[in-house]
KELOKE-389427 format. One record per residue (C-alpha): residue in one letter; chain; x, y, z. Coordinates in nm, 4 decimals, always signed. Example, Ala and Ser with C-alpha at 12.3 -4.5 7.8 and 13.67 -1.06 7.14 Angstrom:
@residu->A chaine->A u->+1.2300 v->-0.4500 w->+0.7800
@residu->S chaine->A u->+1.3670 v->-0.1060 w->+0.7140
***
This chain:
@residu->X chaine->A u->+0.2968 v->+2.1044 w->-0.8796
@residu->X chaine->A u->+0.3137 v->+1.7372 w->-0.9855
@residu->X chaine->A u->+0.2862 v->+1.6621 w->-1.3705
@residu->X chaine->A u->-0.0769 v->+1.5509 w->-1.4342
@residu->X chaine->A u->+0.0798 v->+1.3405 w->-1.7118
@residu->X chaine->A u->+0.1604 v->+1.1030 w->-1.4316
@residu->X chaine->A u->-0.1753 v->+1.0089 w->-1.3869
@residu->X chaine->A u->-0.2445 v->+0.8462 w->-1.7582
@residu->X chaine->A u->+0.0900 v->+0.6815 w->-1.6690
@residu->X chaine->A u->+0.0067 v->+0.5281 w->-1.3935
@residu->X chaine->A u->-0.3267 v->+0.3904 w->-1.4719
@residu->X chaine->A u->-0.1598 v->+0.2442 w->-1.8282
@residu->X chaine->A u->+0.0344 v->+0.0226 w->-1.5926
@residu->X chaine->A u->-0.2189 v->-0.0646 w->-1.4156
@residu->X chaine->A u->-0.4611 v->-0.1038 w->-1.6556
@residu->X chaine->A u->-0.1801 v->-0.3606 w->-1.8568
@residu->X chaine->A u->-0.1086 v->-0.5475 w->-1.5320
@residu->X chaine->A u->-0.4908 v->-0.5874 w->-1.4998
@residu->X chaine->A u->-0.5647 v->-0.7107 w->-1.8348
@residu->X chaine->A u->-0.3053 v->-0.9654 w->-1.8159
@residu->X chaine->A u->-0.4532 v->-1.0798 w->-1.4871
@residu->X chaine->A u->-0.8477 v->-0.9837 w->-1.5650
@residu->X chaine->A u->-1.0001 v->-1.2566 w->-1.3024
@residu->X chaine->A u->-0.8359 v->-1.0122 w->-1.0277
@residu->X chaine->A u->-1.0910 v->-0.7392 w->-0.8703
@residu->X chaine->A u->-0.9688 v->-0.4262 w->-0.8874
@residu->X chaine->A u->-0.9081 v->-0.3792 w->-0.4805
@residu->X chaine->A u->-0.7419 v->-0.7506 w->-0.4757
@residu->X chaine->A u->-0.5173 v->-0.6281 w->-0.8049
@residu->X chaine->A u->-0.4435 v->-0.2986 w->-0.5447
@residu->X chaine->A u->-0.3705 v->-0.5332 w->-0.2234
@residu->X chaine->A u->-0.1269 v->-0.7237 w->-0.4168
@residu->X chaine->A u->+0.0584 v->-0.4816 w->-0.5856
@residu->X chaine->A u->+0.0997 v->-0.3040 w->-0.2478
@residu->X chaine->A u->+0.1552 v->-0.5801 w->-0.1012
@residu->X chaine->A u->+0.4452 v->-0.6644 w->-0.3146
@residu->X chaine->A u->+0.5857 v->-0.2883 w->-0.3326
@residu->X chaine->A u->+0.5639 v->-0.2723 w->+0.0348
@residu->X chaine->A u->+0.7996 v->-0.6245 w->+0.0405
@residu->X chaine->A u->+1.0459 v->-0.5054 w->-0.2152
@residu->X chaine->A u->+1.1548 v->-0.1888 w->-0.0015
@residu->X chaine->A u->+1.1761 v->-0.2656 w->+0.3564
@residu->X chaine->A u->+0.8179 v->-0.3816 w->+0.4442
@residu->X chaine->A u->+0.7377 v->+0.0236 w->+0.3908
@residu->X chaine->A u->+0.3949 v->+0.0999 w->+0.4944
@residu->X chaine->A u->+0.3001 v->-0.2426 w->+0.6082
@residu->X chaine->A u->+0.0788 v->-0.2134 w->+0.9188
@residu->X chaine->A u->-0.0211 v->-0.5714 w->+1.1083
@residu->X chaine->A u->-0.2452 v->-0.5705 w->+1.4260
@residu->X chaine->A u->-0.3504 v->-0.8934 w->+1.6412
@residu->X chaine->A u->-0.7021 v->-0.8992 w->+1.7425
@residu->X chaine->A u->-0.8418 v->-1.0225 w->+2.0137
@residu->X chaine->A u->-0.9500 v->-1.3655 w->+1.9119
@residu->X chaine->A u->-0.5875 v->-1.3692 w->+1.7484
@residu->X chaine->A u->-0.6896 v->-1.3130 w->+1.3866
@residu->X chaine->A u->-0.4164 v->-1.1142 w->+1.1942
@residu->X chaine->A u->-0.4671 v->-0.8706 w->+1.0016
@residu->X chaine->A u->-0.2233 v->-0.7275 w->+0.7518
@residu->X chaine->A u->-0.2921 v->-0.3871 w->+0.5471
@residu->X chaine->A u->-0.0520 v->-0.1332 w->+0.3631
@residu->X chaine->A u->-0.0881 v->+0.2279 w->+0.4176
@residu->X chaine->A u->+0.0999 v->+0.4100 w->+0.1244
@residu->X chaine->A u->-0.0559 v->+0.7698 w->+0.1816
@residu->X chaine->A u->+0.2832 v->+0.9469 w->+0.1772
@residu->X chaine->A u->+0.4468 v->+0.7646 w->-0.1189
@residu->X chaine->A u->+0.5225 v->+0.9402 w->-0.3909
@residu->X chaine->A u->+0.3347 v->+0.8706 w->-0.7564
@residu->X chaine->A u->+0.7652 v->+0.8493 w->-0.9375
@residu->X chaine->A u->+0.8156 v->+0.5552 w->-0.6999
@residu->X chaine->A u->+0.5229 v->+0.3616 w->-0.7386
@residu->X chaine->A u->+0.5134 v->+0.4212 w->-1.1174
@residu->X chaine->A u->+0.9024 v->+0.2734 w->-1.0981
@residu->X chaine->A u->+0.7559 v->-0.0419 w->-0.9346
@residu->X chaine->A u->+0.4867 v->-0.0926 w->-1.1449
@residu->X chaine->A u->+0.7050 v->-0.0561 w->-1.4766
@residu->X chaine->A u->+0.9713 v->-0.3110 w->-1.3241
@residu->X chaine->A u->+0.7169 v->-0.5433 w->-1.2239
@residu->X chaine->A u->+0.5502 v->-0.5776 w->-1.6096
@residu->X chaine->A u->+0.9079 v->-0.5695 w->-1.7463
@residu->X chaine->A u->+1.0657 v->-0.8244 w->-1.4707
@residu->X chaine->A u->+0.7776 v->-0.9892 w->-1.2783
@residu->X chaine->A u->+0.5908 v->-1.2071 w->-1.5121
@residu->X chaine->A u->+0.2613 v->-0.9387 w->-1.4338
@residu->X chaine->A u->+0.2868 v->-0.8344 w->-1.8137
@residu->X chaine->A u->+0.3067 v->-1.2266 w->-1.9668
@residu->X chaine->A u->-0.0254 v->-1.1360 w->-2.1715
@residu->X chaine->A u->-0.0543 v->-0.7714 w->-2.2014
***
């Protein structure tokens, strides 16, 4: 079983990273920060597709990683990328 106390964890980072950046909505807060996890490890779980009039369309599909790793990233990014400069 995974510790629950992960949860209150996780949404404390988030919650900090949003209150330093409070003009954000929460699902463009979300596409950024999995945007930028996605970057920072190999492009993991980035998903593009053409369409037909050639509009691109980029997306992230983290189903399968694991709560440790994102918490990780979000802790490094208040303490190291500038996300944190007024929480």
């Amino acid at each position: 079983m995974r510790d629950p106390e992960r949860i209150e964890e996780i949404l404390t980072l988030i919650r900090r990273i949003w209150k330093a950046n409070p003009d954000f909505r929460f699902q463009q807060l979300m596409y950024i920060l999995q945007a930028e996890y996605s970057e920072s490890n190999n492009k993991i779980g980035k998903v593009e597709s053409v369409e037909v009039d050639g509009f691109k369309r980029v997306g992230y599909d983290l189903f399968n990683l694991e709560d440790e790793s994102f918490k990780k990233y979000l802790q490094h990014s208040l303490d190291h990328g500038g996300w944190g400069k007024n929480a």
